[in-house]
C-alpha positions in Angstrom: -55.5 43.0 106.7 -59.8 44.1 107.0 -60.1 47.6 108.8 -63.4 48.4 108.9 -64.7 52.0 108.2 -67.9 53.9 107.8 -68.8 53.4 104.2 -70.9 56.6 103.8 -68.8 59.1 102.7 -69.4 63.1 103.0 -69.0 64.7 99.4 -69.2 68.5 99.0 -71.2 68.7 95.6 -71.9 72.5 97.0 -72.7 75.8 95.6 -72.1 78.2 98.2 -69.3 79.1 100.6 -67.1 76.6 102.5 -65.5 77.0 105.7 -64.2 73.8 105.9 -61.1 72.7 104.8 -60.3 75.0 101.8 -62.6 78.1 102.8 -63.3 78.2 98.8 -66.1 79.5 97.2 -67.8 76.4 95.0 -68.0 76.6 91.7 -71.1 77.9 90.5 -71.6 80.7 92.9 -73.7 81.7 95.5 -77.3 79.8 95.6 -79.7 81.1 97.6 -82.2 78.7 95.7 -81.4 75.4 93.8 -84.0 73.4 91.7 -83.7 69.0 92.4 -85.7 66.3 90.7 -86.6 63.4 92.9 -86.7 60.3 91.2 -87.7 56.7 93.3 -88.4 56.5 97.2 -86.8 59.3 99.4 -87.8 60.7 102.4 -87.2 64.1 104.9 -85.0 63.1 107.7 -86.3 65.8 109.9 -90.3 65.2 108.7 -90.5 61.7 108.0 -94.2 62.3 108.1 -93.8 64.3 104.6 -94.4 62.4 101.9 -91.8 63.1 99.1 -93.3 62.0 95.6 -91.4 61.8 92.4 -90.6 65.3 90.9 -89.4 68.4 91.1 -88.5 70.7 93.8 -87.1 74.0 94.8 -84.9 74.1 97.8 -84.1 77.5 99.4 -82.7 79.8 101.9 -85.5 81.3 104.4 -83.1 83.1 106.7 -81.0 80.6 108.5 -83.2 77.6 108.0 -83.9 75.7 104.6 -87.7 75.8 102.8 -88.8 73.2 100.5 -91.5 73.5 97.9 -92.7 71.0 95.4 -95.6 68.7 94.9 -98.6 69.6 97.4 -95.8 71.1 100.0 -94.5 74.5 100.5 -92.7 74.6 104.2 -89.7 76.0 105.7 -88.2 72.1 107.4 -85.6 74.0 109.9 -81.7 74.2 110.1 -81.1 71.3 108.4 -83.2 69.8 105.5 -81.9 65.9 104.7 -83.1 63.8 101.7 -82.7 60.0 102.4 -82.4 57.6 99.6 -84.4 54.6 100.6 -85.3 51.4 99.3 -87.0 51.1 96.1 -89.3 49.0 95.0 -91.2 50.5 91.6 -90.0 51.2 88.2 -87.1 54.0 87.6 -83.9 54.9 88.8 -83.9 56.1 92.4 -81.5 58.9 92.3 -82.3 62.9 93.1 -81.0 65.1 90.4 -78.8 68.4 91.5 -79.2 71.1 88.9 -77.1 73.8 88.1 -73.6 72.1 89.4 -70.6 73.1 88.4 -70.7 69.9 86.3 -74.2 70.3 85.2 -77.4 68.5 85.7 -76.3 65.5 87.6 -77.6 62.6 89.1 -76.6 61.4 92.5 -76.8 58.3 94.7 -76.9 58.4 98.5 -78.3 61.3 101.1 -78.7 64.7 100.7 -77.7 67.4 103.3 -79.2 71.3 102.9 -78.0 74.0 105.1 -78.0 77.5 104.8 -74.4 79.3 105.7 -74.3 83.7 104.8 -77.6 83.2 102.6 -76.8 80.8 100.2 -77.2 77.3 100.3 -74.5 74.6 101.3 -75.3 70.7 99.5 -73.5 68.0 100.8 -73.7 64.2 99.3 -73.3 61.6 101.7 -73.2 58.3 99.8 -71.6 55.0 100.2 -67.7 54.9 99.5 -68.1 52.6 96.6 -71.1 54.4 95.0 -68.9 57.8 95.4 -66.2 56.1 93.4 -68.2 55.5 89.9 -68.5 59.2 89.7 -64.8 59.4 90.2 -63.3 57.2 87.8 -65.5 57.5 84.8 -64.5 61.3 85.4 -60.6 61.1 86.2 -60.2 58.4 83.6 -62.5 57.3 80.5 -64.5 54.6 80.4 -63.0 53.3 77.1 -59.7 53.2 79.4 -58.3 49.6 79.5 -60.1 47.7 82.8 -56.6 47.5 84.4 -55.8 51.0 84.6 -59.8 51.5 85.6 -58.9 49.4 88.8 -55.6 51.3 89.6 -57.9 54.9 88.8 -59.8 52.9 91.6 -57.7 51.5 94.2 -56.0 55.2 94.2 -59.7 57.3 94.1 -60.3 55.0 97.2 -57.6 55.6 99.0 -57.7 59.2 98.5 -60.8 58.9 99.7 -60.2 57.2 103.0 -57.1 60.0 103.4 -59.7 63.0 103.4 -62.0 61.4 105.8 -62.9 63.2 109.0 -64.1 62.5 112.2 -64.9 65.9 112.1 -66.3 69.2 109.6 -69.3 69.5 107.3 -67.7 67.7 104.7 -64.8 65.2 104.0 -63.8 66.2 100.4 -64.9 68.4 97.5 -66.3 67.1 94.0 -64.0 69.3 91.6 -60.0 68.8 90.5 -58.3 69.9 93.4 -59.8 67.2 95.0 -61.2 64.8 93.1 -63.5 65.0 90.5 -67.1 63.9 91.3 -70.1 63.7 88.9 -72.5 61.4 90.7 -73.6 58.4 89.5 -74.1 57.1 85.5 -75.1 53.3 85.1 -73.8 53.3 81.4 -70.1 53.7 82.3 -69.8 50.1 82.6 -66.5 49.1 82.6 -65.8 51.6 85.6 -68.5 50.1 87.9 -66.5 46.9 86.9 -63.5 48.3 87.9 -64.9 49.8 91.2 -66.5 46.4 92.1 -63.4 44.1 91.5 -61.5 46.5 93.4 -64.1 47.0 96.2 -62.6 48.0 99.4 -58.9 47.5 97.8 -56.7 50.9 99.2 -52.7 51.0 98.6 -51.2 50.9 102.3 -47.0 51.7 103.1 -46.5 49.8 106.3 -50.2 48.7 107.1 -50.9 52.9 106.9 -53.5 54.2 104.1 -51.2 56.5 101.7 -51.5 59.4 99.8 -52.1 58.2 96.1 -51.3 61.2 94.4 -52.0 61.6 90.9 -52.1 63.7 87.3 -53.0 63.1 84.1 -49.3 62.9 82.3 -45.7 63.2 84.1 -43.7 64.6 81.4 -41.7 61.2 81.5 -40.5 61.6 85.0 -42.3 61.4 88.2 -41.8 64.1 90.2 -41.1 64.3 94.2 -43.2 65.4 96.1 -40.8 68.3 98.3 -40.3 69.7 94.3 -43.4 70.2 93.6 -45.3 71.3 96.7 -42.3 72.7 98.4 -40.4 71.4 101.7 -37.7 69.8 99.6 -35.7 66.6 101.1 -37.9 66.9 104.5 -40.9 66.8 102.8 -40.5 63.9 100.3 -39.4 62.0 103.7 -42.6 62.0 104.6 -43.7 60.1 101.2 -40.7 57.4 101.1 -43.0 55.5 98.4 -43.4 58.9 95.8 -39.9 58.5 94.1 -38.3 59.9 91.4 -37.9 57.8 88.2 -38.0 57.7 84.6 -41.9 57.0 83.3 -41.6 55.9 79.7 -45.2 54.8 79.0 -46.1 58.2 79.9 -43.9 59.2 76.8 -45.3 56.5 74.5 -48.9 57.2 75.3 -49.7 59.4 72.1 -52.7 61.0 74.1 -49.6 62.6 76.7 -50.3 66.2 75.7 -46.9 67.6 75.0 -44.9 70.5 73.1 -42.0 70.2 71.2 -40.5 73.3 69.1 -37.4 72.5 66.8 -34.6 75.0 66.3 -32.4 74.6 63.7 -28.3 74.7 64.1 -28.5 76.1 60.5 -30.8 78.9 59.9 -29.5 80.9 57.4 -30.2 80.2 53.7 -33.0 77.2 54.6 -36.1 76.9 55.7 -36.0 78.9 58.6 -34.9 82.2 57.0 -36.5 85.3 57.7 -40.1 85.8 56.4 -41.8 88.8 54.5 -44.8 89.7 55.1 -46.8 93.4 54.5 -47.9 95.4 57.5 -46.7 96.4 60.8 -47.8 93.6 62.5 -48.0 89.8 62.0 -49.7 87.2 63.5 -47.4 84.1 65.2 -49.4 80.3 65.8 -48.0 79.3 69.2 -48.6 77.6 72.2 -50.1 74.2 69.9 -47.9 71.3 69.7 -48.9 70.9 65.9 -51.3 73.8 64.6 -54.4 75.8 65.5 -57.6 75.9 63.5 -58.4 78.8 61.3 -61.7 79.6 60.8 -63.8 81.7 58.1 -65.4 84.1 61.3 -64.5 85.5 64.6 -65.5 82.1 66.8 -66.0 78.4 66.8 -69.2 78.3 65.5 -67.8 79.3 61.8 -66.4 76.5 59.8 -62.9 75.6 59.1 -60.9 76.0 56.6 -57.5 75.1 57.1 -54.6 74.3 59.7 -52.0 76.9 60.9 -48.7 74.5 62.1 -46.9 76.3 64.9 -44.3 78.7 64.3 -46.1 80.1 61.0 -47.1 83.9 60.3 -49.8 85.6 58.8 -50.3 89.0 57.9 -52.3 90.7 60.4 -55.5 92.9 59.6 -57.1 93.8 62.6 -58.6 92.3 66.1 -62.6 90.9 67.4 -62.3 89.9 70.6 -60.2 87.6 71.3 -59.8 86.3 67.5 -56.9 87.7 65.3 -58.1 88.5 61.5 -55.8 87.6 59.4 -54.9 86.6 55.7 -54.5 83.4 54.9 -54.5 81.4 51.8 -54.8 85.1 49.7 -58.2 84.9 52.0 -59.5 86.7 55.2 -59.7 84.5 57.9 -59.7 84.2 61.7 -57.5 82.5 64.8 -58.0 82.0 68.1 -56.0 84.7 70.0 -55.3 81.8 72.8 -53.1 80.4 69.7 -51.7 83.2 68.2 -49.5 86.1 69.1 -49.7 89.5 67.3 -46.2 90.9 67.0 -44.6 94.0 65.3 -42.9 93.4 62.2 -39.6 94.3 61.0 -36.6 93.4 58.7 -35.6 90.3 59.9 -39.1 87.9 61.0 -38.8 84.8 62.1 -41.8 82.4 62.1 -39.9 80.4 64.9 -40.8 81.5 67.8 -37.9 80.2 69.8 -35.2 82.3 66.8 -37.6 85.4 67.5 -36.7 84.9 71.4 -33.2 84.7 70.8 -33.4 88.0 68.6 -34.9 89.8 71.4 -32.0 88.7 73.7 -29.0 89.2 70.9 -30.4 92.5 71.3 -29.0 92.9 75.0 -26.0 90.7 74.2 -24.7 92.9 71.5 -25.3 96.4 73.3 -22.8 94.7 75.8 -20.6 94.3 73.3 -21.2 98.7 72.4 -23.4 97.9 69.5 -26.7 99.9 69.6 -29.0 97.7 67.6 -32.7 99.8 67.3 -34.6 96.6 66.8 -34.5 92.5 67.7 -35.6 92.6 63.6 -32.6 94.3 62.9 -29.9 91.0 63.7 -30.1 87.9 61.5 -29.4 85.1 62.5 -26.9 82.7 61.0 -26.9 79.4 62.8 -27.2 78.3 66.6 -24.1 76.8 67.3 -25.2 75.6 71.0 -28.6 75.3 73.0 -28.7 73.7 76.0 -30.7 73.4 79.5 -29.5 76.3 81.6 -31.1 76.5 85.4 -32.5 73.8 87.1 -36.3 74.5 88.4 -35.7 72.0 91.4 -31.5 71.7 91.9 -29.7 69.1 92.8 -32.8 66.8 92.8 -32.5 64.8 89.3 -35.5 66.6 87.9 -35.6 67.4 84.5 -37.4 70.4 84.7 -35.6 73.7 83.8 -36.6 77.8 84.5 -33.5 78.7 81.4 -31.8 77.6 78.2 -28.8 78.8 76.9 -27.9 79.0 73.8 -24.8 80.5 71.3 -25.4 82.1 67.9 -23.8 83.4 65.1 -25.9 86.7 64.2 -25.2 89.8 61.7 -26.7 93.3 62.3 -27.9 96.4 61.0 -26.3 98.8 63.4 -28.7 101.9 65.0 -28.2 104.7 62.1 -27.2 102.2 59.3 -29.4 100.5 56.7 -26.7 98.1 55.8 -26.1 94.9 57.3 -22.8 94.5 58.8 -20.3 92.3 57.4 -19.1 90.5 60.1 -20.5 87.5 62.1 -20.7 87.9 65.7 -21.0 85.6 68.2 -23.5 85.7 71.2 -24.7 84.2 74.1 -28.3 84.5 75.2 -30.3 82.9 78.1 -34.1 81.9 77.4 -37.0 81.9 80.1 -38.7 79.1 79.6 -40.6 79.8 83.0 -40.8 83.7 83.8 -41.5 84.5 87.8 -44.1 86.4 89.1 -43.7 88.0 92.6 -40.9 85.8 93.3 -42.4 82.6 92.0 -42.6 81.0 88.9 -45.3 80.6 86.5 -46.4 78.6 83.5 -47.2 81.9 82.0 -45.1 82.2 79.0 -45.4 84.0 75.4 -44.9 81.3 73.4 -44.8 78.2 75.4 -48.1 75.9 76.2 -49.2 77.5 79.9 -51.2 74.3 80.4 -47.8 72.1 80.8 -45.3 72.3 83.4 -42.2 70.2 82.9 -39.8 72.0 80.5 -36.2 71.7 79.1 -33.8 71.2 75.8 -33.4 68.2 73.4 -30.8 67.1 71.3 -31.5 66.8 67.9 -28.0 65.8 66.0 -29.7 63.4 63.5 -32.8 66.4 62.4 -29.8 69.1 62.8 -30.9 71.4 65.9 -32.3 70.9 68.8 -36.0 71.1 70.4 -37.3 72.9 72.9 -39.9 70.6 75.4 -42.6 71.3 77.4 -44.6 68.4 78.6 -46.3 67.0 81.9 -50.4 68.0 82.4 -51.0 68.2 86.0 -48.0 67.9 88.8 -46.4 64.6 88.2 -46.6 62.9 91.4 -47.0 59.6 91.9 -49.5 57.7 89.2 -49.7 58.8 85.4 -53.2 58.1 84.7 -51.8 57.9 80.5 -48.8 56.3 81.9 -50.8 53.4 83.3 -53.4 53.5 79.9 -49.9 52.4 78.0 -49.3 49.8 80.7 -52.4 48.1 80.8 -53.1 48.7 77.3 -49.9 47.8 75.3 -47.9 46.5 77.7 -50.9 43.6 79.4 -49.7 44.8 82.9 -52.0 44.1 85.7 -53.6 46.9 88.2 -51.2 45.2 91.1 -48.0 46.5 88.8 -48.8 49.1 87.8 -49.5 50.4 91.7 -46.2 48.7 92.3 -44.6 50.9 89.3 -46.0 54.2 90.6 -45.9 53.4 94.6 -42.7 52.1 95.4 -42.9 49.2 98.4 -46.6 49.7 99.0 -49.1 47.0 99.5 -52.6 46.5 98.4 -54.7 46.8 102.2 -58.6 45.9 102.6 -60.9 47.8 104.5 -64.8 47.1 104.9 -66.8 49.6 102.5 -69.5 47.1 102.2 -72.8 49.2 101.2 -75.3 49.2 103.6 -78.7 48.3 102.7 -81.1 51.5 101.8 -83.8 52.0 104.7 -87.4 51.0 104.1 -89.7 53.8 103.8 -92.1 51.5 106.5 -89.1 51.0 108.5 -87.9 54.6 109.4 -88.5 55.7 113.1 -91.1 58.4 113.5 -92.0 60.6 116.5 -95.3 62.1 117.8 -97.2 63.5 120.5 -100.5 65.4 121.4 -98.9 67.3 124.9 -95.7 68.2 122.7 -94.7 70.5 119.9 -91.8 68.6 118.2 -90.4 70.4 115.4 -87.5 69.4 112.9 -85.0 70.3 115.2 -86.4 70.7 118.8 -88.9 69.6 120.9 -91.3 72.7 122.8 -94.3 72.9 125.1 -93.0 71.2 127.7 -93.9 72.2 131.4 -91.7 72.9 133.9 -90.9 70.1 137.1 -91.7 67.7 134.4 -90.9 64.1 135.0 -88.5 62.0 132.6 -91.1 59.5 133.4 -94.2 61.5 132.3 -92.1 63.2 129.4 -91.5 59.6 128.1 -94.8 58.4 128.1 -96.6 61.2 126.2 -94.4 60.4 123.0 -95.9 58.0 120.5 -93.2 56.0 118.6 -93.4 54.1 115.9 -90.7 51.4 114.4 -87.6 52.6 117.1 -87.4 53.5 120.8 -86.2 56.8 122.0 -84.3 57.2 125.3 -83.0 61.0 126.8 -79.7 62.4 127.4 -77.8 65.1 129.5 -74.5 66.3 129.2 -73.8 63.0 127.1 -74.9 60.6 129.8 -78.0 58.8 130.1 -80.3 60.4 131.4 -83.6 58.4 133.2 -85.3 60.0 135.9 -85.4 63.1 137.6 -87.0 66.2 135.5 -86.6 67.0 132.1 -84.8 70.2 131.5 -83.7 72.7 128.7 -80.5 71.3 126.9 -81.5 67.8 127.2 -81.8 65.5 124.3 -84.2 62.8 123.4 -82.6 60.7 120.9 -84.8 58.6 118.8 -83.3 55.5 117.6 -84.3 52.8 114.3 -84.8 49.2 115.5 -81.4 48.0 114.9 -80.3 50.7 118.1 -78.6 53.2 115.8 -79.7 57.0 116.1 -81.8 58.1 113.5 -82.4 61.7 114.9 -81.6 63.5 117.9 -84.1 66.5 119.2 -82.9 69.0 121.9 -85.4 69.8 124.4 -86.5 73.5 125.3 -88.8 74.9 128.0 -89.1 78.3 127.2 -88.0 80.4 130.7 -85.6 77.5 132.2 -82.4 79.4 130.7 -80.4 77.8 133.3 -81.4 74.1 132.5 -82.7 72.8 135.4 -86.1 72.6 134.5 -87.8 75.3 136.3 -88.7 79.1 136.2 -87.2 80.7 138.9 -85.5 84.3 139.7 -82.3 82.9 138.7 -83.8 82.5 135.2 -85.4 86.2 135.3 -82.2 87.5 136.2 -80.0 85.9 133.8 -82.9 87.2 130.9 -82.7 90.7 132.8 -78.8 90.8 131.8 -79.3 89.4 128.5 -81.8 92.6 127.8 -79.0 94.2 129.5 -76.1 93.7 127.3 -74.2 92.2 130.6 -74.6 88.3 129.5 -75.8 86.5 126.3 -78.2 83.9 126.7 -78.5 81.5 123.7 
């Protein structure tokens, strides 16, 4: 099946305020002024008549309309200011260069749209759907990423793509995570343009109806439905009947699947994991790593390394710079990265293991129930952990593997509020663990020990290592496609693009749709307008007389390469007098519009091409404050 489309696509690469859509603020602020490098053959939409060399140029606000100054030009173009790629037929690489993105200095393909919104400047891309995706794909993947998963990368970018376009708004999609990410254009990512090309036009359909191709970086091992993750439950994932539930274990196998894994021994006391001693009131814990955290000789990454901190170890804590712990390690000052560490008081009984520390702090409660007064989670040793298991569900009843609790049973001694001895006895208690911790009735990733960046979180048996492990995997939401799921497929595994979609997208098909990409205008080509009885500016036409014929209007324009015909109301419009709120819309030689220009006669408020006392009266109650008059 072939459903043909409109292959330019609308791509918010902004830096300003959006209405549309997400009302978010782009990334790198407000712009009232942005600096662009022209590089090939482009002209100005609304002044084909400027010529627009190679260089650089500064577009900004000038009130509501949009001033451009460069080479030899320094002019405030109107409303709207539009850069149009066009064929190129010299040396160099035809692009204009955006700087100052959110993404950096980048280099973009396709048309350019300025507009001013509350002083600062709105940017929007329109470029060909195919030419959009190479700045996706070499961005969401890598381009080192086998060519099968490239083309899956693709096939979904497109058809996420085709899913956000609208008939109407400034903009169809933005060029940052939460959409998709977007970086323009880079001819050395080769194997993605591959990708994009032998895909071209391929989008996943369920029952001949573009879908919603969700997808995250790494899924934990389990895809996750859709109603879990975004809320709505059974009604929701009803709605997506192809995002199912299921085991994903070339996510797991894909050594690049960023995950954490703490081990808690059954045995604690007299091994290993026995309490620490270290000097000073506080310590310093290494968490939230999967293996270990750099240490470094000064307060930041620009000093050098000198050694590894694994996770769950403790230094000695000296003091604090910013957001870097000093510490001694080695018998040598040194410095970690507070985003890794944890300072923490010290006491009788430390525990490098963060998870032993966490079920200290809990005993604490456990054994007050029990009419022990303990002064300090320090004060209770731990013996062994008989039991740890997952405790609640995050999603219930829906198979996922994701869990808020664990619960565990240990076997602690105590030194009991006013004693210094520890007891004698071995008590028994049971403790419940956030592993997720809410936050005005929701919860968060936000945790003290546990990896904030990873969502997916529960307890593994260990029998054979002798404990257990605390989990916490899956980077990003875990619907639909695994982008390191689908590197292991294609990769290890030789699985093509079509199984892989098949894998992820339960009883979807693979659906064409025409995103040919139209040729690029020739600068000789483009329609221009002109006239020596007119004033026709970017975005209107003045100086018109009143009882002025559509015929007489007509022949005082001078057009070159396209026609122009006049509108009213939306209907054609071909005698009779020209009036204020008509449009003359000047069209290329193929028929298409190329620009449309309202007309205005300055005193015909009413639009129907005269001066009369209906008009003065309608001004006199604009002046008024009665009526409004445009």
């Amino acid at each position: 099946m072939c459903t043909s489309l409109n292959s330019y696509f609308q791509i918010c690469t902004c830096f300003c305020f959006i209405i549309q859509h997400n009302q978010s603020k782009i990334s790198v602020g407000d712009k009232s002024s942005i600096n662009i490098n022209v590089d090939g053959e482009y002209i100005i939409k609304e002044e084909p008549s400027i010529s627009i060399p190679r260089g650089s140029y500064t577009v900004s606000a000038s009130g509501k309309n949009v001033r451009l100054r460069g080479p030899n030009i320094d002019k405030v173009i109107g409303a709207t200011l539009t850069f149009v790629r066009c064929e190129y037929k010299g040396s160099g690489n035809n692009h204009l260069t955006i700087k100052g993105t959110e993404h950096g200095n980048i280099n973009y393909l396709g048309d350019f749209v300025f507009t001013v919104s509350s002083g600062t400047l709105n940017v929007v891309n329109h470029v060909p759907l195919e030419q959009y995706l190479y700045g996706v794909v070499a961005y969401e993947m890598s381009d080192s990423f086998p060519l099968e998963a490239l083309k899956v990368q693709a096939v979904c970018a497109r058809s996420y793509a085709v899913k956000a376009m609208s008939s109407s708004g400034t903009y169809d999609i933005g060029d940052k995570a939460n959409h998709q990410v977007y970086k323009g254009y880079n001819p050395s990512y080769k194997n993605v343009i591959k990708a994009v090309d032998a895909t071209a036009g391929e989008v996943l359909s369920y029952k001949n109806k573009v879908i919603s191709t969700y997808y995250s970086a790494s899924n934990g091992g389990q895809t996750e439905l859709p109603g879990n993750m975004w809320g709505g439950g059974a009604e929701k994932n009803k709605e997506y009947p192809y995002l199912v539930q299921k085991d994903d274990p070339y996510d797991l196998e894909n050594p690049s699947s960023k995950y954490q894994k703490i081990f808690v021994p059954k045995q604690v006391e007299g091994t290993d994991y026995d309490p620490v001693n270290i000097p000073g009131d506080h310590v310093v814990r290494v968490v939230h790593v999967n293996e270990f955290a750099n240490v470094r000789k000064g307060p930041g990454t620009s000093y050098s390394i000198i050694g590894p901190a694994p996770i769950n170890s403790v230094y000695e804590w000296l003091g604090t710079t910013g957001n870097w712990n000093k510490i001694i390690y080695k018998g040598e000052e040194a410095y970690i990265s507070g985003t890794y560490s944890q300072k923490v008081s010290n006491g009788r009984y430390l525990y490098a293991n963060s998870i032993l520390a966490d079920i200290q702090n809990e005993a604490q409660a456990g054994l007050e129930s029990q009419g022990i007064k303990i002064s300090s989670p320090t004060d209770i040793k731990i013996i062994t952990v008989n039991k740890l298991e997952n405790g609640q569900e995050r999603y219930p009843g829906t198979g996922s593997r994701n869990y808020v609790t664990a619960k565990a049973t240990a076997n602690v001694k105590y030194i009991e509020e006013g004693s210094s001895e520890l007891s004698g006895e071995t008590k028994e208690v049971n403790v419940v663990l956030e592993l997720m911790k809410k936050s005005n009735g929701k919860y968060t990733l936000s945790h003290d020990y546990l990896d904030s960046d990873l969502r997916m979180r529960g307890v593994e048996q260990a029998e054979s290592e002798g404990g257990y492990y605390i989990t916490n995997r899956r980077y990003g939401h875990g619907v639909g496609m695994s982008q390191r799921g689908a590197q292991t497929m294609a990769g290890k595994y030789n699985m093509s693009y079509q199984e892989i979609l098949d894998f992820y997208f339960e009883g979807t098909k693979i659906m064409k749709v025409d995103s040919s990409i139209p040729s690029l205008p020739d600068p000789a080509d483009i329609p221009t307008l002109a006239s020596s009885k007119y004033n026709i500016g970017s975005n209107r036409i003045t100086g018109l007389t009143t009882n002025l014929s559509v015929e007489k209007f007509l022949s005082n324009l001078t057009v070159s390469n396209g026609t122009v015909s006049l509108s009213s109301a939306g209907k054609s419009k071909t005698s009779g007098i020209v009036a204020t709120g008509d449009i003359l819309q000047l069209r290329n030689n193929t028929g298409s519009i190329y620009k449309e220009y309202p007309l205005v006669i300055y005193g015909d408020v009413n639009g129907d091409g005269n001066i009369t006392v209906i008009d003065l009266l309608r001004v006199q109650k604009h002046l008024l404050g009665v009526t409004s008059l445009n």
